[in-house]
OpenMM code with the backbone's topology and positions (N, CA, C; nanometers):
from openmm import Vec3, app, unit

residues = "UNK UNK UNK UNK UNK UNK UNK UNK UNK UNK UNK UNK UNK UNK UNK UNK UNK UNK UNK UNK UNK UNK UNK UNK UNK UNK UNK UNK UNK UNK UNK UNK UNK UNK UNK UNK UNK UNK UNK UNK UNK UNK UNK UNK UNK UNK UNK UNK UNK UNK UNK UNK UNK UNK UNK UNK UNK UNK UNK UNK UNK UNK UNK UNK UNK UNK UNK UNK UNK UNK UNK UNK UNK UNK UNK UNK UNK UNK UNK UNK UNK UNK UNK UNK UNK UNK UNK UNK UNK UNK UNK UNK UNK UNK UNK UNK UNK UNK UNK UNK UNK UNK UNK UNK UNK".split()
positions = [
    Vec3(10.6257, 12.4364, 1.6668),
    Vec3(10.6351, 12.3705, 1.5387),
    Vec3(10.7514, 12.2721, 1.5430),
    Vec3(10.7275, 12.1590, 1.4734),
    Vec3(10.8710, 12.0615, 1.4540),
    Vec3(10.9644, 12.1436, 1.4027),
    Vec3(11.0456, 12.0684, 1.4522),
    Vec3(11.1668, 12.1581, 1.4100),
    Vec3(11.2435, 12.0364, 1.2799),
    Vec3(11.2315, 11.9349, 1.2687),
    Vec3(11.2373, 11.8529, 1.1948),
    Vec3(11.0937, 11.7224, 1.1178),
    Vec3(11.1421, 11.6445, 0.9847),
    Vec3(11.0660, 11.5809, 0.9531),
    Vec3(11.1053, 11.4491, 1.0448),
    Vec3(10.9775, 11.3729, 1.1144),
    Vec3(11.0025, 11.2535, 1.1826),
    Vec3(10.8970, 11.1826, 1.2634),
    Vec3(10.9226, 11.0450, 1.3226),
    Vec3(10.8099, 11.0090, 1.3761),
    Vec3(10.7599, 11.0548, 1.5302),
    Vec3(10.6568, 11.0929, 1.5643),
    Vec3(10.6541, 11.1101, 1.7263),
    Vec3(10.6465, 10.9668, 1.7655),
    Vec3(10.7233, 10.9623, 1.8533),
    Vec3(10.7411, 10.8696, 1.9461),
    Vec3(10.6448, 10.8452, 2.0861),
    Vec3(10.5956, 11.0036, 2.1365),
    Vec3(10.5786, 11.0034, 2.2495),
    Vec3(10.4980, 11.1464, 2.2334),
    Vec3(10.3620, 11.1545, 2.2637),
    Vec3(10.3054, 11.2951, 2.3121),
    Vec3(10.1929, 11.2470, 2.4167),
    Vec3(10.2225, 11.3457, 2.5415),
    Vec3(10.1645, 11.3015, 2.6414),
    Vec3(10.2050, 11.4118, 2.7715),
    Vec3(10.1909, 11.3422, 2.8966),
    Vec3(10.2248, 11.4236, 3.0152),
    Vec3(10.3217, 11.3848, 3.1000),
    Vec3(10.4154, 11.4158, 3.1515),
    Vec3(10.5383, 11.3390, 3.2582),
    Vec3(10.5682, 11.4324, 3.3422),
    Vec3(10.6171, 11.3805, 3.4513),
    Vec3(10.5966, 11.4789, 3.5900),
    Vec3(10.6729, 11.6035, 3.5732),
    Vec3(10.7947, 11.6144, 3.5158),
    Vec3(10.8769, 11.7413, 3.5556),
    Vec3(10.8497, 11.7930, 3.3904),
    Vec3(10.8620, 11.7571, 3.3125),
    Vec3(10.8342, 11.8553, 3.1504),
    Vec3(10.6513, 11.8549, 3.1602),
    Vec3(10.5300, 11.8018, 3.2283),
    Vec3(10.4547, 11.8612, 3.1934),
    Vec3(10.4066, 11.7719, 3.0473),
    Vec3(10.3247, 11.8706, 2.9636),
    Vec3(10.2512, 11.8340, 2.8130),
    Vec3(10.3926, 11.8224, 2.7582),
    Vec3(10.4723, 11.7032, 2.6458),
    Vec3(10.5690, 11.6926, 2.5872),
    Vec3(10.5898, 11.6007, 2.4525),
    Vec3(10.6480, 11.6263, 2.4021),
    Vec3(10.6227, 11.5754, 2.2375),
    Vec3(10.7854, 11.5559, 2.1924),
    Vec3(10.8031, 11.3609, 2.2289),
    Vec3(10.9144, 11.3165, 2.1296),
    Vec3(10.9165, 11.2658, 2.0161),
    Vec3(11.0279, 11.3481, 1.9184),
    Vec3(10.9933, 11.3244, 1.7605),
    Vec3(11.1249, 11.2588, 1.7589),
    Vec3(11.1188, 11.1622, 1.6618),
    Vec3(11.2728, 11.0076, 1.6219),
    Vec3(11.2536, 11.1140, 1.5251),
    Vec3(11.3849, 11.2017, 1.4624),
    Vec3(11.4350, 11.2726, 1.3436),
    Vec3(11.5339, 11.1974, 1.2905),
    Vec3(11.5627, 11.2558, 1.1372),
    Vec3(11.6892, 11.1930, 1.1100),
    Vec3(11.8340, 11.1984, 1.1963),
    Vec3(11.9379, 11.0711, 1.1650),
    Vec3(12.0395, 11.0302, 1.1996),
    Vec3(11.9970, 10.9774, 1.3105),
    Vec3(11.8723, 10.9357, 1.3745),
    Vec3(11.8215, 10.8750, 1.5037),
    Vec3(11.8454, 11.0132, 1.6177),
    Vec3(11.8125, 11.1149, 1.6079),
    Vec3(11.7950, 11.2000, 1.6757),
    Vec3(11.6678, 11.1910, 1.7667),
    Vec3(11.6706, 11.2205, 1.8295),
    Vec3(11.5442, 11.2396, 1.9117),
    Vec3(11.5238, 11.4469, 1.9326),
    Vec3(11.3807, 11.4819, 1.9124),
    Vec3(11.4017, 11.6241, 1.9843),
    Vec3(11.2344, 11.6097, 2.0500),
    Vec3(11.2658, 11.7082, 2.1554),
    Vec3(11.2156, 11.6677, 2.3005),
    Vec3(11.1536, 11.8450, 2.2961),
    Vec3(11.0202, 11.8244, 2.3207),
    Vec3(10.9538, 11.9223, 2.3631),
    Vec3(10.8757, 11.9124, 2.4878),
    Vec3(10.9134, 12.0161, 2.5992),
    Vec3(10.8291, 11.9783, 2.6844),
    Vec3(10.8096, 12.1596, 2.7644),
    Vec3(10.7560, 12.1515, 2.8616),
    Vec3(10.6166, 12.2607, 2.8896),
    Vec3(10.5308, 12.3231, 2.8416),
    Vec3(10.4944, 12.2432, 2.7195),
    Vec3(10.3301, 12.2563, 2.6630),
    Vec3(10.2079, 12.3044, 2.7234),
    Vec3(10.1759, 12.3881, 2.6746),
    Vec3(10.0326, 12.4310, 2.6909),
    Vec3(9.9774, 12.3392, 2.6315),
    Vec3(9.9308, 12.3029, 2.5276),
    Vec3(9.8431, 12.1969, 2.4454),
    Vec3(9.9237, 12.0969, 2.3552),
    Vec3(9.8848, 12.0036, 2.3035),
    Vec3(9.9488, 11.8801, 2.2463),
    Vec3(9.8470, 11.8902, 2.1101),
    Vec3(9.9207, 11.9072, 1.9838),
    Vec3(9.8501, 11.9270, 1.8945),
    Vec3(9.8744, 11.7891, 1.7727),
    Vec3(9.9327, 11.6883, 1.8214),
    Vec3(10.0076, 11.6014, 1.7428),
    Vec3(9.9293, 11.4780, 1.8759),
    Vec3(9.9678, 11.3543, 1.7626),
    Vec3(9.9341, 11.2149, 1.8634),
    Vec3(10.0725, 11.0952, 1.8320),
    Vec3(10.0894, 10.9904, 1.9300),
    Vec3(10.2290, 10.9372, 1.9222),
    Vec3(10.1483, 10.8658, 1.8301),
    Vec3(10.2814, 10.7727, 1.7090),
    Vec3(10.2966, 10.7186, 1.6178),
    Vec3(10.2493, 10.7825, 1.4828),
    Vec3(10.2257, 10.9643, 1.4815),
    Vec3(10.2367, 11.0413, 1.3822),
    Vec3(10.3357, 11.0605, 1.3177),
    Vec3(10.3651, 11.0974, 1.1817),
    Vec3(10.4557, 11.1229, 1.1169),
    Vec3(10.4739, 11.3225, 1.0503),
    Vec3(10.5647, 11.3768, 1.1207),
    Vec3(10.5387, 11.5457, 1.1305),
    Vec3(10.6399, 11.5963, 1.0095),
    Vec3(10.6358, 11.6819, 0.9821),
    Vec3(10.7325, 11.7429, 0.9089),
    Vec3(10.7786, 11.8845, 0.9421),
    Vec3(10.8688, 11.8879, 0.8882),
    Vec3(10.9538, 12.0411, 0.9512),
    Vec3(10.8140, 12.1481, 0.9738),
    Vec3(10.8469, 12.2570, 1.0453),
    Vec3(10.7162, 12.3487, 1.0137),
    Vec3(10.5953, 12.2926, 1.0968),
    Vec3(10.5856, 12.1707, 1.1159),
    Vec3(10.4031, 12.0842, 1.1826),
    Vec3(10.3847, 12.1996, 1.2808),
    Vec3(10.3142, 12.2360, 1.3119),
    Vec3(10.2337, 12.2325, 1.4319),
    Vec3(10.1968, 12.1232, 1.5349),
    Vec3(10.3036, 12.1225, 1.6451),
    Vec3(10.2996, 12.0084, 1.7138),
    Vec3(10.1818, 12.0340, 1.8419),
    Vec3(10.2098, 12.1878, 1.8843),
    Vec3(10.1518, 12.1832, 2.0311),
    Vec3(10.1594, 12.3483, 2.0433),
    Vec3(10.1563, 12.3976, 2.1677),
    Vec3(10.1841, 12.5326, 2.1729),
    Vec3(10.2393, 12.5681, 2.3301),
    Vec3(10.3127, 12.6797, 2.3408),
    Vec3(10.3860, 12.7118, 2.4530),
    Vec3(10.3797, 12.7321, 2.5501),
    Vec3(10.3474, 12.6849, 2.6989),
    Vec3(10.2901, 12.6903, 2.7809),
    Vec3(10.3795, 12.6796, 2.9202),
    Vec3(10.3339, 12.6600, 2.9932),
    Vec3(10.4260, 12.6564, 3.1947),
    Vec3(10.3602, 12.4938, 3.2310),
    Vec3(10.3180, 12.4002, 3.1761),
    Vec3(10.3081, 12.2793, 3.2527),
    Vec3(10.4030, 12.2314, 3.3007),
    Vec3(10.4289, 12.0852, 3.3863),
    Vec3(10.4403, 12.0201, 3.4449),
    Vec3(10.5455, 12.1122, 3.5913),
    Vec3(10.6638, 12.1084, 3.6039),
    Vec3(10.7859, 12.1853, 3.7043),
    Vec3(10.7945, 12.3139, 3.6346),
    Vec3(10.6973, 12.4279, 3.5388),
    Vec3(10.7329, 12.5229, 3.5026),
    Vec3(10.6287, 12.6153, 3.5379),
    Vec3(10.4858, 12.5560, 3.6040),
    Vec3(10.3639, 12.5806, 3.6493),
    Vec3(10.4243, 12.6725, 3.7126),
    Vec3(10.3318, 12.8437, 3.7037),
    Vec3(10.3146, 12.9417, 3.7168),
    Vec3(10.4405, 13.0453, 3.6876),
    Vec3(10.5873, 12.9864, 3.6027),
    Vec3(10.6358, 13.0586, 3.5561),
    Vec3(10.5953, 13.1248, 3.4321),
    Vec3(10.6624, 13.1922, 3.3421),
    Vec3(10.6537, 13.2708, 3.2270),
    Vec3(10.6113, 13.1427, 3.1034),
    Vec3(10.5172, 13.1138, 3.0353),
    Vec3(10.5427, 13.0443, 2.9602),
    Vec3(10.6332, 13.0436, 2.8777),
    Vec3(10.7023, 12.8962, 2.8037),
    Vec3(10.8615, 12.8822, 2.7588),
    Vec3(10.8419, 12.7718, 2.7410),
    Vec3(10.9272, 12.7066, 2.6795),
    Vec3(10.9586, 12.5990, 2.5923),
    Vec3(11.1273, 12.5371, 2.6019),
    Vec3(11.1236, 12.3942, 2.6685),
    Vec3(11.2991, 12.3543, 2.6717),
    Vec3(11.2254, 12.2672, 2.5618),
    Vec3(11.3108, 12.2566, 2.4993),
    Vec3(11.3821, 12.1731, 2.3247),
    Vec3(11.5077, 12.1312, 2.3504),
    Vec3(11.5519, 12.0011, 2.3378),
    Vec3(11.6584, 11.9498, 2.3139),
    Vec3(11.6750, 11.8582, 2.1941),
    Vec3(11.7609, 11.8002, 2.1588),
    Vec3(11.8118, 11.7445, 2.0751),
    Vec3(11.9004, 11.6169, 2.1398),
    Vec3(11.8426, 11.5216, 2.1458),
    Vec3(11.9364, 11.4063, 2.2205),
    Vec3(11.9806, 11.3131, 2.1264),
    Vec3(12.0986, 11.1981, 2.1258),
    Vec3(12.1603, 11.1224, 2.0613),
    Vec3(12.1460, 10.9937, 2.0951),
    Vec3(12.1161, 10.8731, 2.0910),
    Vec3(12.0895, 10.7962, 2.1621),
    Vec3(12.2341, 10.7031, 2.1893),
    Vec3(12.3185, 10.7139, 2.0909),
    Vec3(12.4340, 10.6599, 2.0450),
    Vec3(12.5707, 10.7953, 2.1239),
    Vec3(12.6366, 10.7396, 2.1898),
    Vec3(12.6884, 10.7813, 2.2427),
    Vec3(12.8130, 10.8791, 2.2032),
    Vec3(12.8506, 11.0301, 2.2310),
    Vec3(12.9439, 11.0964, 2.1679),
    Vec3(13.0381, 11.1307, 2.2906),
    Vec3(13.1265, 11.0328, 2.2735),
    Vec3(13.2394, 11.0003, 2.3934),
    Vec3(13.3173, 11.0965, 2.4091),
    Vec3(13.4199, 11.1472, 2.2914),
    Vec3(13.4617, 11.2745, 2.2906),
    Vec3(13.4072, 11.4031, 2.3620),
    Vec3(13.3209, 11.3742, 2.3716),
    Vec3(13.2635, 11.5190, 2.4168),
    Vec3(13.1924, 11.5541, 2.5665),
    Vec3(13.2083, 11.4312, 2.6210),
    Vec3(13.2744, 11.4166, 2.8154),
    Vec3(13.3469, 11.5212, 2.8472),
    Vec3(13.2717, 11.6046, 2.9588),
    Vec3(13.4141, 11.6813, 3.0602),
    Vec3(13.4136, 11.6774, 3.1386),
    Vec3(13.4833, 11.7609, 3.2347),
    Vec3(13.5159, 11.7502, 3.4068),
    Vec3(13.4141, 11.7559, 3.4453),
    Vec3(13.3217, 11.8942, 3.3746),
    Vec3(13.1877, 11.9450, 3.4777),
    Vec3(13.1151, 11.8870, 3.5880),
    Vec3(13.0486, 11.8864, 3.6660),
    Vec3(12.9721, 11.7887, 3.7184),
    Vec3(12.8662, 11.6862, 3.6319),
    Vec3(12.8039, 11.7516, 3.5642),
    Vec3(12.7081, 11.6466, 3.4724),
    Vec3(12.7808, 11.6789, 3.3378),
    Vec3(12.9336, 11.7018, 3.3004),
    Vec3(13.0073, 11.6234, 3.1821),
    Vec3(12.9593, 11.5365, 3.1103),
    Vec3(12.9351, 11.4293, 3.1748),
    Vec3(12.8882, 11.3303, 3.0984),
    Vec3(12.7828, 11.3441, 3.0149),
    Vec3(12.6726, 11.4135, 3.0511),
    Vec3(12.5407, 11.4686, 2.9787),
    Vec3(12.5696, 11.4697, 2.8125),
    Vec3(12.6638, 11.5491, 2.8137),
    Vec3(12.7538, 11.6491, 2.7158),
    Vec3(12.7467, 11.5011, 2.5982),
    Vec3(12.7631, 11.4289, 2.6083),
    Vec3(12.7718, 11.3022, 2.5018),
    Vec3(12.6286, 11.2291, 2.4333),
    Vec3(12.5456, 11.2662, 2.4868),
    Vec3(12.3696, 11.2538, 2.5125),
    Vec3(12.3382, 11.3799, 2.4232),
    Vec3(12.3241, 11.4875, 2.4905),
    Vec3(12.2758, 11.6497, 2.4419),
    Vec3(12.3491, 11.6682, 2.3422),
    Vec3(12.3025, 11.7514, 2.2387),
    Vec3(12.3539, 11.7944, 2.1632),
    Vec3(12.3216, 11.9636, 2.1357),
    Vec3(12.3889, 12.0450, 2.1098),
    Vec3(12.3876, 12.2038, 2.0924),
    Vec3(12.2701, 12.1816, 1.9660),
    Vec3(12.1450, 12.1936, 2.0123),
    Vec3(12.0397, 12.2575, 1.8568),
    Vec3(12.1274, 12.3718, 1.7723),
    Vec3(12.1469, 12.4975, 1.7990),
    Vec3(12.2594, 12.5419, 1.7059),
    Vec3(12.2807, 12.5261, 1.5995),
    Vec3(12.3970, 12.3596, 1.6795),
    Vec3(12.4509, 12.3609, 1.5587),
    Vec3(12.3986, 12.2390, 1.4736),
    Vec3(12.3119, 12.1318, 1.5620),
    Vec3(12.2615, 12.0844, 1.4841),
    Vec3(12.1167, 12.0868, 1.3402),
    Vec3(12.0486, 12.2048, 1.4620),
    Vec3(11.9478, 12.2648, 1.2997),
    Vec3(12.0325, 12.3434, 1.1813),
    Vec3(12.1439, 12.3321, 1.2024),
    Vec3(12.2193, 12.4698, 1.0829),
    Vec3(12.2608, 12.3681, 0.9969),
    Vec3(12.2912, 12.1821, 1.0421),
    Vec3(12.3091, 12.0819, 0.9420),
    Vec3(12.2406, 12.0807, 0.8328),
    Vec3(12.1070, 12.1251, 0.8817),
    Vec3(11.9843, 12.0797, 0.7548),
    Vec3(11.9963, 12.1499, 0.6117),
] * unit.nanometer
topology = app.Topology()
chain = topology.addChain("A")
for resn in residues:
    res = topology.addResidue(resn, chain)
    for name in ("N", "CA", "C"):
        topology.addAtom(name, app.Element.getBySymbol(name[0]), res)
């Protein structure tokens, strides 16, 4: 289910997520569903919290694990502060903790 109200951008197939569904949410969020079993939504839809986008599955690099679901929350606008040493640190300014961003709403 969406996890927010917004436009899909993108539902379709890509090599390593498999069946995947990008929704533009508010503040220009992007959230990113990918190892779909089925695609229940089409791009340039408009979803709301709750939709029924798709359902949970092992496609694309997750084929023949446990079915599961990665969800992220990306920023397109950059959060500089929040760079660290790590090796992929930088990520950290892109990604955002769902957490704490669904607890905004």
């Amino acid at each position: 289910m969406s996890s927010s109200v917004g436009l899909v951008i993108y539902s379709g197939e890509v090599a390593l997520g498999g069946k995947v569904v990008l929704v533009l949410g508010s503040k220009w969020r992007f959230h990113y569903y990918a190892h779909l079993d089925s695609v229940t939504t089409s791009s340039m839809s408009l979803v709301r919290s709750g939709d029924k986008i798709g359902t949970v599955g092992d496609s694309g690099n997750a084929k023949g694990k446990p079915p599961h679901l990665h969800y992220s929350i990306i920023t397109p606008i950059p959060y500089l502060w929040r760079i660290d040493s790590d090796s992929q640190g930088w990520k950290k300014m892109f990604f955002l903790d769902p957490n704490e961003k669904l607890r905004e709403r």
